[in-house]
Biotite code that builds the C-alpha atoms (Angstrom):
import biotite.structure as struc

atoms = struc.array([
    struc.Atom([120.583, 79.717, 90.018], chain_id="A", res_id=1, res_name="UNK", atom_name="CA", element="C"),
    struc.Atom([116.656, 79.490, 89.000], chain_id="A", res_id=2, res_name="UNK", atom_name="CA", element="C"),
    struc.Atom([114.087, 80.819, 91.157], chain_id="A", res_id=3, res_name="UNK", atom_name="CA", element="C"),
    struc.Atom([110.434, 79.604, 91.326], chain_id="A", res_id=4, res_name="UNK", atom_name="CA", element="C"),
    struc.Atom([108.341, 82.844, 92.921], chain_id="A", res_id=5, res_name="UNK", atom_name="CA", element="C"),
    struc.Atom([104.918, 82.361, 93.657], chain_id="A", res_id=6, res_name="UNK", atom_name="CA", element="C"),
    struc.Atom([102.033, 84.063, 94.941], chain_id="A", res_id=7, res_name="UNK", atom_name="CA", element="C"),
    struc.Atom([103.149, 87.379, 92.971], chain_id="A", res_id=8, res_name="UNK", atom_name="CA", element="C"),
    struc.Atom([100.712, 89.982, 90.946], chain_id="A", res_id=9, res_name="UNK", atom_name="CA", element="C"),
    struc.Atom([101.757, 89.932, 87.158], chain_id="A", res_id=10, res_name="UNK", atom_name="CA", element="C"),
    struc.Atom([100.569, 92.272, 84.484], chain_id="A", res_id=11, res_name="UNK", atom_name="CA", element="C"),
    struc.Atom([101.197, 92.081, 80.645], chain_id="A", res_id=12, res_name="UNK", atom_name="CA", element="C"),
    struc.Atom([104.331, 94.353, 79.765], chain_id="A", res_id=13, res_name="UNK", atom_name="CA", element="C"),
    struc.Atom([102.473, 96.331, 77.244], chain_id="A", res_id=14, res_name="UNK", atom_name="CA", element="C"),
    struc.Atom([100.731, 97.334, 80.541], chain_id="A", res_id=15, res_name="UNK", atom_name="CA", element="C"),
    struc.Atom([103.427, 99.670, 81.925], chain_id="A", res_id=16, res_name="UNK", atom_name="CA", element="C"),
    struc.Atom([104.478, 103.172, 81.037], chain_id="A", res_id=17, res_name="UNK", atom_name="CA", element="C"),
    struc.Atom([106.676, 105.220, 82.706], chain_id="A", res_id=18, res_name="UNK", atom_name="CA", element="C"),
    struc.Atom([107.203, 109.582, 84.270], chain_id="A", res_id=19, res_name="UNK", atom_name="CA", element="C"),
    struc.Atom([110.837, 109.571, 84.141], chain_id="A", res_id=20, res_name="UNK", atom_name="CA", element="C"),
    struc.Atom([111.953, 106.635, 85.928], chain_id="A", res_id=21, res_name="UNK", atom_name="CA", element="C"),
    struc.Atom([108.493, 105.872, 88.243], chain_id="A", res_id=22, res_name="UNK", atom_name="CA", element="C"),
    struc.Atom([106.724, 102.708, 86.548], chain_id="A", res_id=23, res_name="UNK", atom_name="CA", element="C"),
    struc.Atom([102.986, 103.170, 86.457], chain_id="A", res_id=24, res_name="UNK", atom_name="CA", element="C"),
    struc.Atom([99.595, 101.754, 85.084], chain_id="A", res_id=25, res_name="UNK", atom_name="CA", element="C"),
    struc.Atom([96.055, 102.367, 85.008], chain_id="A", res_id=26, res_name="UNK", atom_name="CA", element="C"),
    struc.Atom([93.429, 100.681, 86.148], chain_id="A", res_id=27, res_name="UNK", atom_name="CA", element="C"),
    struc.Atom([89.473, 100.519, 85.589], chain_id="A", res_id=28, res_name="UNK", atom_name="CA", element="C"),
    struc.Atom([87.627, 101.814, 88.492], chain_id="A", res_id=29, res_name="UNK", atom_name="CA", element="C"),
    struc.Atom([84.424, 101.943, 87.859], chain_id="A", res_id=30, res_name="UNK", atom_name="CA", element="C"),
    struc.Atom([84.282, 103.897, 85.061], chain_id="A", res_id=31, res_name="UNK", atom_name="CA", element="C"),
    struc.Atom([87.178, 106.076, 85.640], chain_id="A", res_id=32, res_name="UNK", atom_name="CA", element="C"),
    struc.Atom([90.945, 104.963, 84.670], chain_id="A", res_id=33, res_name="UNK", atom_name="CA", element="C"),
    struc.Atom([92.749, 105.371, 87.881], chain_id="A", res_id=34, res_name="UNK", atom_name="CA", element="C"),
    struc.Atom([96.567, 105.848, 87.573], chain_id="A", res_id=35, res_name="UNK", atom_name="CA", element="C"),
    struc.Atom([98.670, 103.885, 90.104], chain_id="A", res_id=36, res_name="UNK", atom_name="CA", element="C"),
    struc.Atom([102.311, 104.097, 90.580], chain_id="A", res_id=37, res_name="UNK", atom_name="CA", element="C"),
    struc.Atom([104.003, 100.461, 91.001], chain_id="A", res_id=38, res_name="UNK", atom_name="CA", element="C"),
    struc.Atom([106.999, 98.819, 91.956], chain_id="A", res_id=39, res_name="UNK", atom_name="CA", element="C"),
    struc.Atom([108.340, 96.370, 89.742], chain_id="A", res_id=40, res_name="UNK", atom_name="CA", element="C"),
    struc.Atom([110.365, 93.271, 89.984], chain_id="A", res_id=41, res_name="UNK", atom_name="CA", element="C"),
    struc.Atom([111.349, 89.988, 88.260], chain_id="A", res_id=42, res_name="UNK", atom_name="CA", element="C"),
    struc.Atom([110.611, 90.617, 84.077], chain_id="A", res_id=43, res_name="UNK", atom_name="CA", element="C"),
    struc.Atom([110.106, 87.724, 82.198], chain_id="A", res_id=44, res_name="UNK", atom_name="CA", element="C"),
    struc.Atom([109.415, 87.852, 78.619], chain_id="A", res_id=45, res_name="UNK", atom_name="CA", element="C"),
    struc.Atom([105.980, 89.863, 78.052], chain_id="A", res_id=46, res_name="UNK", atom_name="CA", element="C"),
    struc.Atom([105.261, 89.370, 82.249], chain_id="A", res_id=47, res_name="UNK", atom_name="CA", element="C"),
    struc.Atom([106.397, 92.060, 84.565], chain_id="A", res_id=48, res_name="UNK", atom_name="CA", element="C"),
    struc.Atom([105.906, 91.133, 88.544], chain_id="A", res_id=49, res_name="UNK", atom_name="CA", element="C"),
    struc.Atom([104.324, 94.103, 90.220], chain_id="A", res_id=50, res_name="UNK", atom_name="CA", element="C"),
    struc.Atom([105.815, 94.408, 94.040], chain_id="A", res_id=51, res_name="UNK", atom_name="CA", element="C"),
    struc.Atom([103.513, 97.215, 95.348], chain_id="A", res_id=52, res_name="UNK", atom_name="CA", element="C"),
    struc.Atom([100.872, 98.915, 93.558], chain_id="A", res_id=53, res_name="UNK", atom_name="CA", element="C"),
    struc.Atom([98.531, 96.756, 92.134], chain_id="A", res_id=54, res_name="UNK", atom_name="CA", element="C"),
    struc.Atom([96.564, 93.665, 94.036], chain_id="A", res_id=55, res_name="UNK", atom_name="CA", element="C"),
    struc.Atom([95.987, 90.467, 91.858], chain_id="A", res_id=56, res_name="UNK", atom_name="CA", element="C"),
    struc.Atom([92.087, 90.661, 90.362], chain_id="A", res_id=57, res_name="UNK", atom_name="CA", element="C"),
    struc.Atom([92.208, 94.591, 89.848], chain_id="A", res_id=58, res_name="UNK", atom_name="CA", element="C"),
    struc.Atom([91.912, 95.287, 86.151], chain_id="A", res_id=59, res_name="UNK", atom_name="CA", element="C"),
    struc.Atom([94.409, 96.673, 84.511], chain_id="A", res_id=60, res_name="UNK", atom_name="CA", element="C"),
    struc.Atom([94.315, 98.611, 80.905], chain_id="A", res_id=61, res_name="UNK", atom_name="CA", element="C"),
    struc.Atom([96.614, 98.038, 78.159], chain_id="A", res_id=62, res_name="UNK", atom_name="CA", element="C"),
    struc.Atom([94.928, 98.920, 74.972], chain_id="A", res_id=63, res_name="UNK", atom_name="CA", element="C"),
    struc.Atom([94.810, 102.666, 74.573], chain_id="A", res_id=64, res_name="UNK", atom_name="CA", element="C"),
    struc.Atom([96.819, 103.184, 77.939], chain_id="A", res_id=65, res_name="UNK", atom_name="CA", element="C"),
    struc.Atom([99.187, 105.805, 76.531], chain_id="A", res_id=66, res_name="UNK", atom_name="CA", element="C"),
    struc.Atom([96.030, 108.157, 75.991], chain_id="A", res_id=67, res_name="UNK", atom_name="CA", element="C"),
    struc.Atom([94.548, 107.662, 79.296], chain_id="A", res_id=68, res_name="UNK", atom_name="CA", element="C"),
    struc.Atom([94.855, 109.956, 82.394], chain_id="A", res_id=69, res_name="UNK", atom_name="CA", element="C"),
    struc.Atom([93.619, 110.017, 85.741], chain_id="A", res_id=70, res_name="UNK", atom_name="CA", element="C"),
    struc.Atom([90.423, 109.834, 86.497], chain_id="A", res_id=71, res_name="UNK", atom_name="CA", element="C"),
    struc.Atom([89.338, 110.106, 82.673], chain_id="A", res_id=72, res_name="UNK", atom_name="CA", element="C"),
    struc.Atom([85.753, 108.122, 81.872], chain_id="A", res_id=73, res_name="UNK", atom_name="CA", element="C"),
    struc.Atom([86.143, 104.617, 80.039], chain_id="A", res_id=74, res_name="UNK", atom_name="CA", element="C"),
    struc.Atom([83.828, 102.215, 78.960], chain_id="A", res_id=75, res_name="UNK", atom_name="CA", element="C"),
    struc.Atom([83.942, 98.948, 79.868], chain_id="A", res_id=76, res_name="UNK", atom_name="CA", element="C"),
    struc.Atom([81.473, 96.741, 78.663], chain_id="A", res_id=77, res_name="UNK", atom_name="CA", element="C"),
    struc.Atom([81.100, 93.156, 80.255], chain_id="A", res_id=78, res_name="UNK", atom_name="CA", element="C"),
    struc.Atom([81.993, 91.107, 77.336], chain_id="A", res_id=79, res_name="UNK", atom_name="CA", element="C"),
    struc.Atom([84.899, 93.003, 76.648], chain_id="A", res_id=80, res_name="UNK", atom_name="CA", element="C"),
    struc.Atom([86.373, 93.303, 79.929], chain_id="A", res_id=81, res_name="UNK", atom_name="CA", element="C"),
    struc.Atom([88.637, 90.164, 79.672], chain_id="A", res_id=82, res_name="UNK", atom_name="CA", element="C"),
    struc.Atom([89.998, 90.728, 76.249], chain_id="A", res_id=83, res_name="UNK", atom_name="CA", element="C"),
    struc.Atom([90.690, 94.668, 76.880], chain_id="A", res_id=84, res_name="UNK", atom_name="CA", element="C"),
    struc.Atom([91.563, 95.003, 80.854], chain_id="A", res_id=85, res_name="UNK", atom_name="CA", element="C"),
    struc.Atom([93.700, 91.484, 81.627], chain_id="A", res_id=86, res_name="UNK", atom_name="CA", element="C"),
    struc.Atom([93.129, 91.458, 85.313], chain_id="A", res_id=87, res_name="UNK", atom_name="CA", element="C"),
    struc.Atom([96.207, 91.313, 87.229], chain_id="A", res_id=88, res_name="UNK", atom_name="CA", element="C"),
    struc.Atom([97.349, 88.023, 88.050], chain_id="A", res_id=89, res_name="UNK", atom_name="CA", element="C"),
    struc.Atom([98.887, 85.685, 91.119], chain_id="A", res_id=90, res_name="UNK", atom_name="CA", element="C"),
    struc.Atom([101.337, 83.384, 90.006], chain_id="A", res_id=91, res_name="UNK", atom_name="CA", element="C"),
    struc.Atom([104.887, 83.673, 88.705], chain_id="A", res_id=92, res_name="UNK", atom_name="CA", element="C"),
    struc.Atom([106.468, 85.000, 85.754], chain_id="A", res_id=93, res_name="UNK", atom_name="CA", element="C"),
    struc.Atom([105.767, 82.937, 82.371], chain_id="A", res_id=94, res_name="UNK", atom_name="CA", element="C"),
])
């Protein structure tokens, strides 16, 4: 059976880390990394769907995550912010 899900928040998979068995991910607040836990769901190739957590246009970190904790300052200059924080996106799995 194939399944076409739409209107779902995506995030690269290089996005996630894990505490034990709780998915999480950071995102850029300002200019503060902000830790939020998420619930994931369908996993296609380098696309994860997030379920709860996250809302499609927040951006999300994934170079350097691994370092990061909550609240910690980050820079985030405007002409970087596409390449380096992939906002989380509405669509389906690719």
């Amino acid at each position: 059976m194939v399944a076409t899900r739409v209107d779902v928040v995506t995030v690269p998979r290089a996005a996630l880390l894990y505490a034990g068995e709780q998915p999480y991910l950071f995102i850029a607040a300002g200019a503060k990394a902000q830790r939020r836990d998420v619930k994931i769901g369908v996993q296609d190739g380098e696309a994860v769907e997030i379920s709860a957590g996250v809302k499609a246009g927040e951006l999300v970190i994934v170079a350097g995550n691994s370092v990061l904790e909550d609240g910690m300052g980050i820079r985030t200059p405007a002409s970087s912010i596409p390449d380096q924080h992939p906002p989380a996106t509405s669509g389906a799995p690719r």
